[in-house]
C-alpha positions as CSV (number, residue, x, y, z in Angstrom):
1,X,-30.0,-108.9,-1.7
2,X,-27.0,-107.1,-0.6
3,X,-25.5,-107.7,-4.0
4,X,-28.8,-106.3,-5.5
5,X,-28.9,-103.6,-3.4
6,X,-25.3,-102.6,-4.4
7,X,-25.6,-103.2,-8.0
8,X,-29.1,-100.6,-8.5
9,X,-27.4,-97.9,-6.2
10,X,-24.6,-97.5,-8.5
11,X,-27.0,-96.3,-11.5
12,X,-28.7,-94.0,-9.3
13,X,-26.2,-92.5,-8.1
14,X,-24.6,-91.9,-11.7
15,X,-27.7,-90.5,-12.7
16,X,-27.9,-88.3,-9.6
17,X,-24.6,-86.6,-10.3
18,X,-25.3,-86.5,-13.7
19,X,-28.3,-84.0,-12.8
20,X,-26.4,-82.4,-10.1
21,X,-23.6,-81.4,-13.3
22,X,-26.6,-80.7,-15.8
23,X,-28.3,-77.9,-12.9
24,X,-25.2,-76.4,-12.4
25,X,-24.4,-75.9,-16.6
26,X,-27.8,-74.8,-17.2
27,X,-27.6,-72.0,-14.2
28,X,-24.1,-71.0,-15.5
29,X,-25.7,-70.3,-19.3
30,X,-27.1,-67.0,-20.2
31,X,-30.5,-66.6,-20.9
32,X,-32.0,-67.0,-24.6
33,X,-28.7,-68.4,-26.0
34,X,-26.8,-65.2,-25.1
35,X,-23.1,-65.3,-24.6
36,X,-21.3,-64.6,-21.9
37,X,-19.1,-61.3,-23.0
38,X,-22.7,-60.0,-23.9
39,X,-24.0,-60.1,-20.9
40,X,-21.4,-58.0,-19.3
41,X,-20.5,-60.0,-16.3
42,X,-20.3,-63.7,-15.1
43,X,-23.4,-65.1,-13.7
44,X,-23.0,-67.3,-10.7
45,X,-25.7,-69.7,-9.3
46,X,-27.3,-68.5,-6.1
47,X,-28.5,-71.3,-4.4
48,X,-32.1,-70.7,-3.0
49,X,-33.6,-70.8,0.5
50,X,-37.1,-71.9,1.6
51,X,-39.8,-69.1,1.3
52,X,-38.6,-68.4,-2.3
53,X,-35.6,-65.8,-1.2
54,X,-31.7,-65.8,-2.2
55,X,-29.6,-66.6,0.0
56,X,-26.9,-63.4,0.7
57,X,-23.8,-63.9,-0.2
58,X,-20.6,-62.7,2.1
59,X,-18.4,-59.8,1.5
60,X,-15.4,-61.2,-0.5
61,X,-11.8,-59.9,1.7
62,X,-9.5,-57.9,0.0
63,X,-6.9,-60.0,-2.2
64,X,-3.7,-59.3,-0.3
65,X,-1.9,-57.4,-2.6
66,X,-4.6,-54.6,-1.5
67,X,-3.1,-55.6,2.0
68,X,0.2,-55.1,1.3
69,X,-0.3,-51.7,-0.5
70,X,-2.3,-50.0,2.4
71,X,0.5,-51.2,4.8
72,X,3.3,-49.7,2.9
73,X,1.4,-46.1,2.5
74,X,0.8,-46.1,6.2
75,X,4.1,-46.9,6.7
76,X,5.6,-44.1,4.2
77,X,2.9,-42.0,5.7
78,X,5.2,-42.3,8.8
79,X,8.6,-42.4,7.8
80,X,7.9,-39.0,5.4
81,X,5.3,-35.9,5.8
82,X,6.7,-33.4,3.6
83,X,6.6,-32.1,-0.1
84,X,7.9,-29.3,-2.4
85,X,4.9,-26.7,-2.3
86,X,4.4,-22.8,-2.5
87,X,3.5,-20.8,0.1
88,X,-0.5,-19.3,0.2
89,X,1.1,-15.7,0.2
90,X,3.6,-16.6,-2.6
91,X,2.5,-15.7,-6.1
92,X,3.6,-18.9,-7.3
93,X,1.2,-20.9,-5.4
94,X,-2.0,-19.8,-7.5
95,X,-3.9,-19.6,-4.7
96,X,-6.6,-16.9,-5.0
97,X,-8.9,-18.0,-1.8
98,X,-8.6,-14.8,0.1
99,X,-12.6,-14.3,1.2
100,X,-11.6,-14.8,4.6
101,X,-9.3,-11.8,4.4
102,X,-11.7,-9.4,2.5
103,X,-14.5,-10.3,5.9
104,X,-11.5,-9.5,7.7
105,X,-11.0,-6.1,6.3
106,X,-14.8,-5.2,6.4
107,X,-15.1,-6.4,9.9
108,X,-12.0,-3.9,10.7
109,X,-13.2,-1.0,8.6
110,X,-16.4,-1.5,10.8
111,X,-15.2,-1.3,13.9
112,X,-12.3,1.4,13.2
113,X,-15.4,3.6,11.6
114,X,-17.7,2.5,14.8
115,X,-15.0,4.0,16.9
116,X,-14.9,7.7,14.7
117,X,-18.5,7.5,15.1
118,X,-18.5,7.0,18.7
119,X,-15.9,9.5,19.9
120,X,-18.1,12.1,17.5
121,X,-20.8,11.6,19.5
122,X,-18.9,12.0,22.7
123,X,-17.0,15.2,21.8
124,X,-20.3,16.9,20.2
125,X,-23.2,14.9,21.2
126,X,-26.3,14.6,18.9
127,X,-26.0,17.1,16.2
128,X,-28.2,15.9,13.8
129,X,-31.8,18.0,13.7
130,X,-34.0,18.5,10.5
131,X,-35.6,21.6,12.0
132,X,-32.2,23.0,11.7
133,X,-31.8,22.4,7.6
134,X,-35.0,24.2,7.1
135,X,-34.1,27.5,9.6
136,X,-30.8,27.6,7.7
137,X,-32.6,28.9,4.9
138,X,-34.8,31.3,6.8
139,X,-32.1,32.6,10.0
140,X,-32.5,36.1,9.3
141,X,-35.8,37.5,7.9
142,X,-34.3,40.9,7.6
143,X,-31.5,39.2,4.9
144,X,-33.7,36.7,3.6
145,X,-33.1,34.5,1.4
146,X,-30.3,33.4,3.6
147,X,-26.8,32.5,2.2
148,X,-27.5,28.6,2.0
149,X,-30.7,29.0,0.2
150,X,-28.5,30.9,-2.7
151,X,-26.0,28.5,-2.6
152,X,-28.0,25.3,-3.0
153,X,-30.7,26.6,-5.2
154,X,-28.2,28.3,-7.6
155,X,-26.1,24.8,-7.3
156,X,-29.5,23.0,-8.3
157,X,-30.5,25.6,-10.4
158,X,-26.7,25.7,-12.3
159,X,-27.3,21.6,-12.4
160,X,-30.7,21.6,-14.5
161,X,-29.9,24.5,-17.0
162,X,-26.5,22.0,-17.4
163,X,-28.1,19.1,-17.9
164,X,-30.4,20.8,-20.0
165,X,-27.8,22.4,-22.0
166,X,-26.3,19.3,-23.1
167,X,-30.1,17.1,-24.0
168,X,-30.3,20.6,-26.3
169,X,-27.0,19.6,-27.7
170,X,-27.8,16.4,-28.7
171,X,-31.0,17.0,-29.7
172,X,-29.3,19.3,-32.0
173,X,-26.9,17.4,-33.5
174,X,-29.1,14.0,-33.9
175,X,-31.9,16.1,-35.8
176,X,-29.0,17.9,-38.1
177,X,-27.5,14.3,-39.3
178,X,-30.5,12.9,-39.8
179,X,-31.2,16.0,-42.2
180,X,-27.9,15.3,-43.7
181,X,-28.7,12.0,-44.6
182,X,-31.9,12.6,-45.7
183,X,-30.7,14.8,-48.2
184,X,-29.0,12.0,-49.8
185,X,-31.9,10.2,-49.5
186,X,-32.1,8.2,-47.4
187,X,-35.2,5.8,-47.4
188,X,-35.6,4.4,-43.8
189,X,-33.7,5.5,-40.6
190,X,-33.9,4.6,-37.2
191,X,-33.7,6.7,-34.1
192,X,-30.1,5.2,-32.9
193,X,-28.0,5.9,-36.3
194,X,-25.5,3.3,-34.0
195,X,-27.8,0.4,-34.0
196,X,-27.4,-2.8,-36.8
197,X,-29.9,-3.2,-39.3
198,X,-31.1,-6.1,-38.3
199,X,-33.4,-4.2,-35.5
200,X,-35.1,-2.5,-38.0
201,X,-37.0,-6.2,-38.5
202,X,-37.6,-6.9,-35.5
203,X,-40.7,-7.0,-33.6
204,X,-43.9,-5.1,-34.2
205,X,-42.7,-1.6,-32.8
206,X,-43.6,1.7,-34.5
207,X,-39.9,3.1,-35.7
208,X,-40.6,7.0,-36.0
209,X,-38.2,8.3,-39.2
210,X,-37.2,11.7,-39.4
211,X,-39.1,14.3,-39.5
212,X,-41.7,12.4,-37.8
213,X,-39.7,13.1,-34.3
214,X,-39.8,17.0,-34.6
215,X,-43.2,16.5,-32.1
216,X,-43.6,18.7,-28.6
217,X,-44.0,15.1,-27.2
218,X,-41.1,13.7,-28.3
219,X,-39.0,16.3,-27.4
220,X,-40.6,16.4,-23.7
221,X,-39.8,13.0,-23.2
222,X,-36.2,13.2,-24.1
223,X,-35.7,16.5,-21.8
224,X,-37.6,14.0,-18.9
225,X,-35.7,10.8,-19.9
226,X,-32.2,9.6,-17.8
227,X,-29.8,10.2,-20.7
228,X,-28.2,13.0,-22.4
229,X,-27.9,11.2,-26.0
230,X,-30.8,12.0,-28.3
231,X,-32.2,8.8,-29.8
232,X,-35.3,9.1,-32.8
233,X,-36.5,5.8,-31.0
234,X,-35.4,4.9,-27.2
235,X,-35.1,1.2,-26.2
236,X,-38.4,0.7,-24.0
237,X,-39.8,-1.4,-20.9
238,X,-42.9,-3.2,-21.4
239,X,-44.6,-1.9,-18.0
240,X,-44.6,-0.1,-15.3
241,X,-42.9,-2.2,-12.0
242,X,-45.1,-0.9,-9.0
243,X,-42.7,-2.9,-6.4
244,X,-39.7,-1.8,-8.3
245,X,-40.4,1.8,-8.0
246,X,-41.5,1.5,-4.8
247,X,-38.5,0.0,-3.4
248,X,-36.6,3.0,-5.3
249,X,-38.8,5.8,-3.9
250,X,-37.9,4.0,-0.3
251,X,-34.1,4.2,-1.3
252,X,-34.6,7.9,-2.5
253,X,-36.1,9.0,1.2
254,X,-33.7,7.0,3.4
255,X,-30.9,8.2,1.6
256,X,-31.6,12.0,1.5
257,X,-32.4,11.5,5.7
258,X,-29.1,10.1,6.0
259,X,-27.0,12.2,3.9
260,X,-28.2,15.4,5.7
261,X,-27.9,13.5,9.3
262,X,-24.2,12.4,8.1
263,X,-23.4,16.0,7.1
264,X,-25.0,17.6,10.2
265,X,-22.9,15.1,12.8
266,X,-19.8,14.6,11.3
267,X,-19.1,16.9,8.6
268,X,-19.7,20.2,9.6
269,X,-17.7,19.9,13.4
270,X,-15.0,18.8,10.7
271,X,-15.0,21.4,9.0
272,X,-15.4,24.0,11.7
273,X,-12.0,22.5,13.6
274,X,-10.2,22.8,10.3
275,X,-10.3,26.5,9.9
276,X,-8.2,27.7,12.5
277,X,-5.5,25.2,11.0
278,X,-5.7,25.9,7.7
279,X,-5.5,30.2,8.7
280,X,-1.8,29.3,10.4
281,X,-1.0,27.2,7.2
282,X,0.0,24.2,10.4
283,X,1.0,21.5,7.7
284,X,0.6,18.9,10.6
285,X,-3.0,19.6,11.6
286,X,-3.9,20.3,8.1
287,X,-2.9,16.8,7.5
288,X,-5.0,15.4,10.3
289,X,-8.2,17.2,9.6
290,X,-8.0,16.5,6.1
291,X,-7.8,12.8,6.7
292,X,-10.3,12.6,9.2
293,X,-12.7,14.4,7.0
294,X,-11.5,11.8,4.8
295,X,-13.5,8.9,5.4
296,X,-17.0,10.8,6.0
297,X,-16.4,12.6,2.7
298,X,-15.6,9.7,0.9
299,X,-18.9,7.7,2.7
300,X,-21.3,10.3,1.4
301,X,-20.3,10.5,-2.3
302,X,-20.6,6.4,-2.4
303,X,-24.2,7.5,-0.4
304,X,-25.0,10.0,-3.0
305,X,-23.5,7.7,-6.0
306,X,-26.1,5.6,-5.2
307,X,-28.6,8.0,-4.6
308,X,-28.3,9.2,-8.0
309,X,-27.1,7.0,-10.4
310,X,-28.8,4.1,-9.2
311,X,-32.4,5.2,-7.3
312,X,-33.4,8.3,-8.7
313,X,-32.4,7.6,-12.1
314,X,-33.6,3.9,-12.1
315,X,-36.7,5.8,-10.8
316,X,-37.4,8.0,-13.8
317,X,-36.4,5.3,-16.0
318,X,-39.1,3.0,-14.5
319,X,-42.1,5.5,-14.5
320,X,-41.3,6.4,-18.4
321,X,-40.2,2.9,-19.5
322,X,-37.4,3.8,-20.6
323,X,-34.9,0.4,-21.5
324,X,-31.5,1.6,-20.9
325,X,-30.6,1.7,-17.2
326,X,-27.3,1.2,-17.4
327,X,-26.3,4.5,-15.5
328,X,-22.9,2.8,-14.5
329,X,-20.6,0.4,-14.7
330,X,-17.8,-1.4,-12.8
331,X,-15.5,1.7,-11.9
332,X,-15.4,0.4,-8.5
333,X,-12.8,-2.3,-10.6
334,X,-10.9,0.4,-12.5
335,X,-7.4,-0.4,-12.8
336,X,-6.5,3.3,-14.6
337,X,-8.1,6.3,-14.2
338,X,-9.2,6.6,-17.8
339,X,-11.5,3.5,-16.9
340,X,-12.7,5.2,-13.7
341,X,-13.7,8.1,-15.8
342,X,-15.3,6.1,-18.5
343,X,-17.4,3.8,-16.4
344,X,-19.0,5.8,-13.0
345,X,-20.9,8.1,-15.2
346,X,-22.6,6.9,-18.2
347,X,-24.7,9.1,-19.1
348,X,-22.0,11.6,-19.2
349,X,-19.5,9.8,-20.9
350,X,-21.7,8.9,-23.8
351,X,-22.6,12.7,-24.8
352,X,-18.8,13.7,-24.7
353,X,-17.7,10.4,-26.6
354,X,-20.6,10.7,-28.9
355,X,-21.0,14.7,-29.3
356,X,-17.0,15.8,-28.4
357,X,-14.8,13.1,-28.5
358,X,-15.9,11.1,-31.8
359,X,-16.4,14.6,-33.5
360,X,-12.4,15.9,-32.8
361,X,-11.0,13.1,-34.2
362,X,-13.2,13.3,-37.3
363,X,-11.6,16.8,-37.6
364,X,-8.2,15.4,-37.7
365,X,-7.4,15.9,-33.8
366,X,-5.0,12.8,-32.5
367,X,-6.4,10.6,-29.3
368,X,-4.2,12.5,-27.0
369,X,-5.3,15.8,-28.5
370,X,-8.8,14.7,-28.1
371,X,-8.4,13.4,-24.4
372,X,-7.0,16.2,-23.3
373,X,-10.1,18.6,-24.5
374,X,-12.9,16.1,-22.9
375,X,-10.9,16.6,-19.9
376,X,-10.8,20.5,-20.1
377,X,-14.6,20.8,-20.6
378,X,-15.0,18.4,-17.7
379,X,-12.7,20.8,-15.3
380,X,-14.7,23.8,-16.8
381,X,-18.3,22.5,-15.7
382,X,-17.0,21.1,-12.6
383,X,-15.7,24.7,-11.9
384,X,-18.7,26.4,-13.5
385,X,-21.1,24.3,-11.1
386,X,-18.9,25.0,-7.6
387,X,-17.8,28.7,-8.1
388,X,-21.1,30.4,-9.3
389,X,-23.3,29.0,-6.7
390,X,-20.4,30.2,-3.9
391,X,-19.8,33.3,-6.0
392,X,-16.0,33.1,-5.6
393,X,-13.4,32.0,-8.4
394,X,-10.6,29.4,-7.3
395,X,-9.8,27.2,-9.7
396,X,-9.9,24.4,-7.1
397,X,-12.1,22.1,-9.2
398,X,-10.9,22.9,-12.0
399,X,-7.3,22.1,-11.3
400,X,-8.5,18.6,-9.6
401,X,-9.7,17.8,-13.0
402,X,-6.9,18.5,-14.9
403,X,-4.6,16.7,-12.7
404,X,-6.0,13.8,-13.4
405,X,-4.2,13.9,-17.0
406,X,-0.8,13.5,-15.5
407,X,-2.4,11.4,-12.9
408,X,-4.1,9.2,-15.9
409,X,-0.4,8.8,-17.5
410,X,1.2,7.6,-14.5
411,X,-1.1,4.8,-13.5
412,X,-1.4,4.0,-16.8
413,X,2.8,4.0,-17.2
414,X,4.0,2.4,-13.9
415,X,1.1,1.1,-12.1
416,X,-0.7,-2.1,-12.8
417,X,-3.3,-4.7,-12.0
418,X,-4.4,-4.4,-8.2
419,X,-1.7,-1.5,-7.7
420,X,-3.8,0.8,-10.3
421,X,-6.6,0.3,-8.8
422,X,-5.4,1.3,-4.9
423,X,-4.0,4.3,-7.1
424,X,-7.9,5.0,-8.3
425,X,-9.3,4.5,-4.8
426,X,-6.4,7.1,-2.9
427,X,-7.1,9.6,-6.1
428,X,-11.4,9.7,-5.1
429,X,-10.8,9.6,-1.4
430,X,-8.0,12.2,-0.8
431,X,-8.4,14.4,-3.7
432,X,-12.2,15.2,-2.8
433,X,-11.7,16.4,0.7
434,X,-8.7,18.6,-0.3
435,X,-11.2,20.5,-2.8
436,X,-13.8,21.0,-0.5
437,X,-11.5,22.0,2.5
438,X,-10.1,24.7,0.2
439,X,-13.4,25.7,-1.0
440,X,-14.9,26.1,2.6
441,X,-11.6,27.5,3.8
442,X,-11.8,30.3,0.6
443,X,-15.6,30.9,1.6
444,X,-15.2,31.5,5.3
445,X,-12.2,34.1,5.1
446,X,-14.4,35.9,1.9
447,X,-17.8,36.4,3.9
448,X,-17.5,35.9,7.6
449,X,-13.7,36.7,8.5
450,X,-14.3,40.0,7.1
451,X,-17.4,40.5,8.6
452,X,-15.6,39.4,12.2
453,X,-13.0,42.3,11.4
């Protein structure tokens, strides 16, 4: 029985491990006769657990080369904490990270202007009274209208018939081309004779052709549109933006309250402290008022920039659709002041490239040449608009201007990059105050030191 027993428990167990060998090929196969390669990675069996789940396998350790590799980087970690590298500062490095610095600056040109604003209130107290702006213009009924109502309406007044002046200009000069070309007929034009052909295709728009333009409507438009540059068709918005303009009539208020406050508490004590300096010609005080006056001045005409170029003009533009709002550009990055002077007023620079500039050069004048005269008519309506309102002829404005050709060469010449720029910024914020302290000065020994003798 034994023997039995012995002989039948030999087959079984061949058989057993036979079956043992065939699960373990069949679970090593890929499925539906696939090879190995193509199923991307090596199956291995995992053997299952009651309840129908997989049993989880262990995390495998790290071969020991990985061992050995970590232990000598910790070790030259140690022994060696140093490399050839540039300094931040250095220009070398290529580090251009410097946001922490500019907060830095702001938080300092805060504080140091906190600190003017504080010891102004101290020395003069509360200066700023809107009853007082509107009894300037009536202070003495027996001379009325008062001094400041003749200078600010005849500045405002000077300002439209300007303005004014120039839209006639172009209006001019737009209707006489498109006469000229129409005598050489001309089939189709379009109101910009600078825009491609292929706008005359698009979109369903009614282009008006010349003579169709020549209407009292289209001509009102033009003298009410933000532009000096006669177009027979204007680039228009689809709608009106109720929010938009809303937001720009808020901006338009604010700003006018705080320009007069700003004017009232820390330009006029200014001003009035700088008299007595500039009558004994004391080149050291002279220099002190004129740089405090410095930053208010330079404040206000970023306050009024804003004011005009951006609210009030984006304003008009939004209640008579008109497209083109760009009113500016980045001048605030100029690195010359030819770029300053072709990109903070838009408007401006367009007429004089378009109706001055453009036309010189077609007359056989060089670029210089050309420069040159754009600059000359700028100094003469900058001087026009300052010394007929005051009624006193300095040159003061008109010499600012025209320094700026010299001024234009040099930073062009010797200065580049963020030094041009620095150049730009000291030109607006010391060359402004020096004009106005001169003007003021010239305007208080005309009227009132005589009157005091």
């Amino acid at each position: 029985m034994l023997g039995d027993g012995n002989a039948t428990s030999g087959p079984l167990a061949r058989r057993r491990r036979a079956t043992l060998a065939a699960e373990r090929r069949a679970s090593v196969q890929p499925v539906n006769g696939a090879s190995a390669a193509a199923c991307g990675s090596p199956v291995t069996a995992q053997p299952s657990v009651p309840g129908g789940g997989k049993k989880l396998e262990r995390p495998s350790a790290p071969p020991p080369w990985a061992e050995r590799k970590k232990r000598r980087a910790e070790a030259g970690d140690r022994l060696s904490c140093h490399k050839a590298q540039e300094s931040l500062l250095s220009s070398a490095s290529g580090y251009r990270n410097y946001r922490g610095i500019l907060n830095w600056c702001v938080v300092m040109l805060v504080l140091s202007n906190a600190r003017l604003f504080l010891e102004n209130l101290l020395r003069y107290g509360i200066l700023v009274d809107p009853i007082q702006v509107i009894s300037l213009f009536l202070n003495d009924p027996y001379s009325w209208p008062a001094a400041c109502l003749l200078i600010v309406g005849g500045a405002v007044a000077l300002g439209t018939y300007t303005i004014l002046f120039l839209k006639l200009y172009s209006y001019k000069d737009v209707n006489l081309w498109c006469r000229e070309l129409s005598t050489i007929k001309v089939k189709k034009l379009v109101r910009s004779l600078s825009c491609p052909l292929p706008q005359l295709s698009q979109g369903d728009e009614h282009k008006v052709c010349y003579p169709g333009n020549l209407t009292i409507r289209d001509m009102y438009y033009f003298v009410s549109a933000p532009t000096l540059c006669y177009e027979l068709n204007f680039p228009r918005s689809p709608s009106v933006r109720m929010s938009f303009l809303l937001r720009r009539l808020f901006e338009m208020l604010f700003f006018t309250q705080l320009l007069v406050g700003l004017i009232q508490q820390w330009m006029i004590p200014i001003i009035r402290s700088s008299m007595k300096p500039l009558e004994d010609m004391d080149l050291s005080r002279m220099t002190e008022r004129l740089l405090r006056l410095a930053v208010p001045n330079h404040l206000l005409w970023l306050m009024f920039f804003y004011w005009f170029f951006h609210s009030s003009m984006n304003f008009t533009a939004e209640l008579l659709c008109f497209g083109d709002r760009q009113f500016y550009r980045d001048w605030w990055n100029s690195e010359s002041v030819t770029y300053f002077w072709q990109n903070w007023n838009i408007p401006v620079h367009k007429w004089c490239l378009r109706h001055f500039y453009k036309p010189l050069l077609r007359r056989g004048f060089g670029k210089m040449a050309s420069q040159s005269a754009v600059f000359l008519l700028s100094a003469f309506f900058h001087e026009y608009l300052v010394s007929v309102p005051l009624r006193m002829f300095r040159l003061w404005a008109f010499t600012g201007m025209m320094a700026q050709l010299p001024l234009a060469w040099f930073v062009g010449r010797f200065l580049r990059g963020n030094y041009g720029n620095a150049a730009v910024w000291m030109s607006i914020i010391i060359g402004q105050p020096v004009a106005v302290l001169m003007y003021v000065h010239d305007y208080y020994v005309i009227n009132y030191r005589q009157e005091t003798d």
